[in-house]
N, C-alpha and C positions, 0 to 999 in steps of 0.2 A: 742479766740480773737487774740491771736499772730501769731496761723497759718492766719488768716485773712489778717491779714495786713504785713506779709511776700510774702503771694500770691500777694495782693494786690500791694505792692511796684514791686516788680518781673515783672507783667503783667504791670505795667504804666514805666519799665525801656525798656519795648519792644516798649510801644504805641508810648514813646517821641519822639525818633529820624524819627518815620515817617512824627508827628503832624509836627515838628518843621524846617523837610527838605522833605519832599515830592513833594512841588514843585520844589522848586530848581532841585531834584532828574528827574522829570518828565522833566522838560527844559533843565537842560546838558545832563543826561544821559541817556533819550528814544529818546527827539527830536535833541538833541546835539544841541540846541540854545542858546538864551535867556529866561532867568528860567520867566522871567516876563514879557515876550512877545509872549504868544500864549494863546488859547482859551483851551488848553487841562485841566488846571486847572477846568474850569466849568463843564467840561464833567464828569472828575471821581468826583467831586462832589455829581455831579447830581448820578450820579452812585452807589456811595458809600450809599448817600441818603435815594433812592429810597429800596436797599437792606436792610437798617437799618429800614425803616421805615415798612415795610413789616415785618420782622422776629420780630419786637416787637410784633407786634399780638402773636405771635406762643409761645412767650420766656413763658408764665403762663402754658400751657398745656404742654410746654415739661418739665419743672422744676417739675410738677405733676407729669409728666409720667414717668420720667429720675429719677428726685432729683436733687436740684440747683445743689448740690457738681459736679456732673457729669456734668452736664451742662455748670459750668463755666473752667472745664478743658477743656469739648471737646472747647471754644473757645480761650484758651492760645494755646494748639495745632492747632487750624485752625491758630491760629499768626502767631505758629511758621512756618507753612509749607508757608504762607502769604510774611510774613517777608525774608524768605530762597528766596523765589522767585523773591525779589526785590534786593537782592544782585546779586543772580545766574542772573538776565536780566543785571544787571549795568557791571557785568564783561563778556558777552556775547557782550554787546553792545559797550566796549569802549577798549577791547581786543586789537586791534590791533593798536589803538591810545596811549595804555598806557605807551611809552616811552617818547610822545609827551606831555602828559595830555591830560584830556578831553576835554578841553577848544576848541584843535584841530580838535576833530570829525565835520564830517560837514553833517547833513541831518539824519532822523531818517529812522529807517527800520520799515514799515508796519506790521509785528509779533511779532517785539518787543511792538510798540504803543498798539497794541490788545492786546497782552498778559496782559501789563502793567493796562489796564481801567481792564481787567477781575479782576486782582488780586486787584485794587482800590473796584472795585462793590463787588468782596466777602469777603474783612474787613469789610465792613456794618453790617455783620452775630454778629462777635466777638465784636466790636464795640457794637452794642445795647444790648449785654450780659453784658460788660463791663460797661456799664450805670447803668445799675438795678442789676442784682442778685445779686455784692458783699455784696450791703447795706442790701440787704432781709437775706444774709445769717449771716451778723456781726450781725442785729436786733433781729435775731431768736439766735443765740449762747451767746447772751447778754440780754434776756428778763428776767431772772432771777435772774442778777446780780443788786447793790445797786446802779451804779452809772447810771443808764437809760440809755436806747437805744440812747439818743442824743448824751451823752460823746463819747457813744461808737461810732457813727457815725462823731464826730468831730475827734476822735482821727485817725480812718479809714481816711480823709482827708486829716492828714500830710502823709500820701505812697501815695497820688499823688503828693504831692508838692515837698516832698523830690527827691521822682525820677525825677519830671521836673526839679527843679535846677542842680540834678545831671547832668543830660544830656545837658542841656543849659549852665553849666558853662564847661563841661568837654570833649563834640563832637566836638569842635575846634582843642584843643591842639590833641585830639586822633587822629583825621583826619589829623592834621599836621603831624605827626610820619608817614604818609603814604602816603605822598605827595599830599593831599588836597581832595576833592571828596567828597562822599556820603557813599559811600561802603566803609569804616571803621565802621562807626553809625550803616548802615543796617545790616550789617554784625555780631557787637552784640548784635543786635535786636532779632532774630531766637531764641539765647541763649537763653538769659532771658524770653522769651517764653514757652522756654521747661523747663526750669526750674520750671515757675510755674506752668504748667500744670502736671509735674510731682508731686511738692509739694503739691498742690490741693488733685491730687487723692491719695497721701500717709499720707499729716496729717491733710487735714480737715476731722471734724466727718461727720458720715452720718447725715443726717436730715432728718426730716419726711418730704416725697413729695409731703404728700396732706396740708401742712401747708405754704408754697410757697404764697404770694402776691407781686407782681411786685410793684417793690419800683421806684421813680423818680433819678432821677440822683443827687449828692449831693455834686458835685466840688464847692472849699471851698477853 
């Protein structure tokens, strides 16, 4: 249960700073505008969406085929290489402004905008891992234990809330130490990704893969 909800804290200190600055990120630093003034928002949506909605189908048959454990690493590593990619585009795209601040850039580049929706549309993957398997796996590593699978799943609850106050109280000040932007957050995003993808594959137990039921989402 503690390797659980270490992974689990770990994997939602990567998700935060996207949930919680993405657009903004997509309006300064791909289209160098205003974060609340274009349609690109809808689009990696829809994007991000359409690839989450999709890969839920598959998440029961690969967790069989795989074993959640594996499964929920390979999606902290798809983060981390995710996450890496939104940093490496923010400092690609605002490079040669950055004496100026971003504020300065004027107009987005075409490779970067594409790049940007691709890597929106393949968080979707990790993303609807992140919904289900944690809970299937804390349900199943806790079936035997006296305090029920509920506790177990309330108490899995607080590594998400913990890491979103973390990052909603603490990507201001961090971002200020760096003269304002996005890519400070993004940038310890990657991190904490790999971290958990590493701790995943080093101290969760294996489980049995044919014992895998795709659980609902259980943000709390």
């Amino acid at each position: 249960m503690l390797s659980s909800l270490i992974v689990m804290a770990l994997s939602w200190l990567s998700w935060f700073p996207f949930f919680l600055f993405d657009t903004d990120w997509m309006g300064r630093e791909v289209y160098h505008g205003d974060p609340k003034g274009n349609d690109s928002v809808a689009v990696k949506a829809y994007d991000a969406g359409v690839v989450l909605g999709i890969s839920s189908f598959l998440l029961e048959p690969m967790c069989q085929r795989m074993g959640a454990r594996l499964v929920w690493a390979m999606s902290n590593f798809i983060v981390f290489a995710c996450m890496a990619g939104t940093a490496i585009i923010s400092l690609v795209s605002v490079n040669k402004y950055i004496t100026e601040g971003i504020q300065h850039a004027i107009g987005e580049n075409r490779a970067i905008k594409i790049a940007s929706l691709v890597i929106f549309a393949l968080l979707g993957f990790p993303l609807s891992i992140t919904y289900s398997v944690p809970f299937s796996i804390t349900s199943d590593l806790t079936a035997d234990t006296g305090g029920g699978q509920g506790l177990a799943i309330g108490v899995l609850n607080l590594a998400i809330v913990i890491p979103q106050m973390i990052v909603s109280l603490g990507a201001g000040p961090w971002g200020a130490l760096f003269s304002g932007g996005n890519i400070p957050a993004f940038v310890l995003a990657p991190l904490f990704a790999l971290a958990a993808g590493v701790t995943t594959t080093l101290k969760l137990p294996n489980l049995s893969s044919g014992s895998f039921k795709s659980s609902g989402f259980h943000f709390g």
